[in-house]
C-alpha positions as CSV (number, residue, x, y, z in Angstrom):
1,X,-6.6,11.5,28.3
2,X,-10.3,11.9,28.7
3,X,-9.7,16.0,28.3
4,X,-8.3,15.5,25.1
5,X,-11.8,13.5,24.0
6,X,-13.5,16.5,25.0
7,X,-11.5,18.9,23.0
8,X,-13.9,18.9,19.4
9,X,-10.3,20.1,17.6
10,X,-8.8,16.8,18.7
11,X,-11.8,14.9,18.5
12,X,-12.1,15.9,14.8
13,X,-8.6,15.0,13.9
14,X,-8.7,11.4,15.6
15,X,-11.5,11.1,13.7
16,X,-10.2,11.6,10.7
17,X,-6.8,9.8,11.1
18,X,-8.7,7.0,12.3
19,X,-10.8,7.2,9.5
20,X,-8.2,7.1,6.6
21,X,-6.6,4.3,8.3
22,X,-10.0,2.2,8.4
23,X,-10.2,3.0,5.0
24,X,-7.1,1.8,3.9
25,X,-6.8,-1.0,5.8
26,X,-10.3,-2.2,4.4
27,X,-8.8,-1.5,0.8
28,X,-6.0,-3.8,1.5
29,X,-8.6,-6.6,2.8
30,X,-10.6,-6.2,0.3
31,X,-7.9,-6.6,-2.8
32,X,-6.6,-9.6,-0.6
33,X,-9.7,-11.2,-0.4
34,X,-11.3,-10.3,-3.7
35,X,-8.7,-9.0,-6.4
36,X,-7.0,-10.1,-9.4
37,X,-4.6,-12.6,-8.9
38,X,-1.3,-12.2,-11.0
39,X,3.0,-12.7,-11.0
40,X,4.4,-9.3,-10.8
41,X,8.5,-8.2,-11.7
42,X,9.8,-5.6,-9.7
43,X,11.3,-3.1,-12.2
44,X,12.5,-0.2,-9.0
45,X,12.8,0.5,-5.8
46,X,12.9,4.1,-4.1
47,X,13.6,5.3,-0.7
48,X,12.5,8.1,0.4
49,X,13.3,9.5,4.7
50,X,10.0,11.5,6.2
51,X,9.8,13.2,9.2
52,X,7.0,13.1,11.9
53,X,6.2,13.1,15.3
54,X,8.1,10.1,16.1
55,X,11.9,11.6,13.9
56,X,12.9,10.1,11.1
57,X,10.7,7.5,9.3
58,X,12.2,5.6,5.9
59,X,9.2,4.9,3.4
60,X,10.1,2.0,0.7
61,X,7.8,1.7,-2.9
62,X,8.5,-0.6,-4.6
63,X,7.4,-0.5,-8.5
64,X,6.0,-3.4,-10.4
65,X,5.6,-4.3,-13.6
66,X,2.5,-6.7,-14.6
67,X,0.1,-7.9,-17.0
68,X,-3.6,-7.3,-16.5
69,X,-6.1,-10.0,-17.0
70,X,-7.7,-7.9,-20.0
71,X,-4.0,-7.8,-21.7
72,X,-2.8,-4.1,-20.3
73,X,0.9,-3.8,-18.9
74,X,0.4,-1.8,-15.3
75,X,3.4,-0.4,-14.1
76,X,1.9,-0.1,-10.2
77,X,3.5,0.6,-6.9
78,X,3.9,-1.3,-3.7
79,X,4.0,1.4,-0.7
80,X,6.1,-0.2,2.7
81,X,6.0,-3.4,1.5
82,X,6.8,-5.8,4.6
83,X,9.2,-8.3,3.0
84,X,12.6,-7.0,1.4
85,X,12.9,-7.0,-2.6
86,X,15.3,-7.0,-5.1
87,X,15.0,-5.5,-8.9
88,X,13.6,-8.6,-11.0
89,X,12.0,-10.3,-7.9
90,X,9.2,-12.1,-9.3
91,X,5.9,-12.1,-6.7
92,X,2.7,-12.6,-6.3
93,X,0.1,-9.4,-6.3
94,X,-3.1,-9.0,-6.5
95,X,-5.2,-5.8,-7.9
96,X,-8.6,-4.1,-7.9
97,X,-9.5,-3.8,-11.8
98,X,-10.6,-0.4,-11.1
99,X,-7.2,0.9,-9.5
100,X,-4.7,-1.5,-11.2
101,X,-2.0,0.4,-10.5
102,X,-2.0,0.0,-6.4
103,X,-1.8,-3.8,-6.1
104,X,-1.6,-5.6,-2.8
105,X,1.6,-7.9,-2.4
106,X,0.2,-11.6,-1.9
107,X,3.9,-13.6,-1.8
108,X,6.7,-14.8,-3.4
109,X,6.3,-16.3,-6.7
């Protein structure tokens, strides 16, 4: 392992993957902790199979419909949601007001 840290080709991907998922994963803190609280409906649901490294992965979005607090209807997306919906599902979401249409699901309504 400690060749591959002194590889700069590996070192510069790591870096990078481990980058996009600090970034996302503060996102996702940051809309917990700070964003918009509203009741969403879910109005889809698409499944989609990738492939990488690992074989087959399945990736779930989940689309939601919602009202914004300044009176806009969002139509966002939910991406690998950890809980199982159903079309009309009503939940709890909340959103950055900047990026309304990648809420962060908070619950069931």
């Amino acid at each position: 392992m400690n060749e591959l840290f002194q590889d700069p080709v590996f070192l510069l991907i790591f870096v990078f993957v481990a980058g996009g998922f600090l970034a996302a994963l503060t996102r996702i803190l940051r809309i917990r902790l700070t964003g918009i609280k509203t009741v969403a409906t879910v109005v889809g649901l698409a499944e989609h199979d990738d492939f990488d490294g690992d074989g087959m992965k399945r990736t779930i979005e989940v689309f939601v419909s919602y009202q914004t607090e300044d009176g806009r209807f969002i139509e966002g997306t939910l991406s690998n949601p950890s809980w199982q919906f159903s079309i009309g599902n009503q939940i709890r979401i909340r959103y950055d007001k900047d990026d309304p249409e990648h809420p962060v699901y908070t619950g069931k309504a």
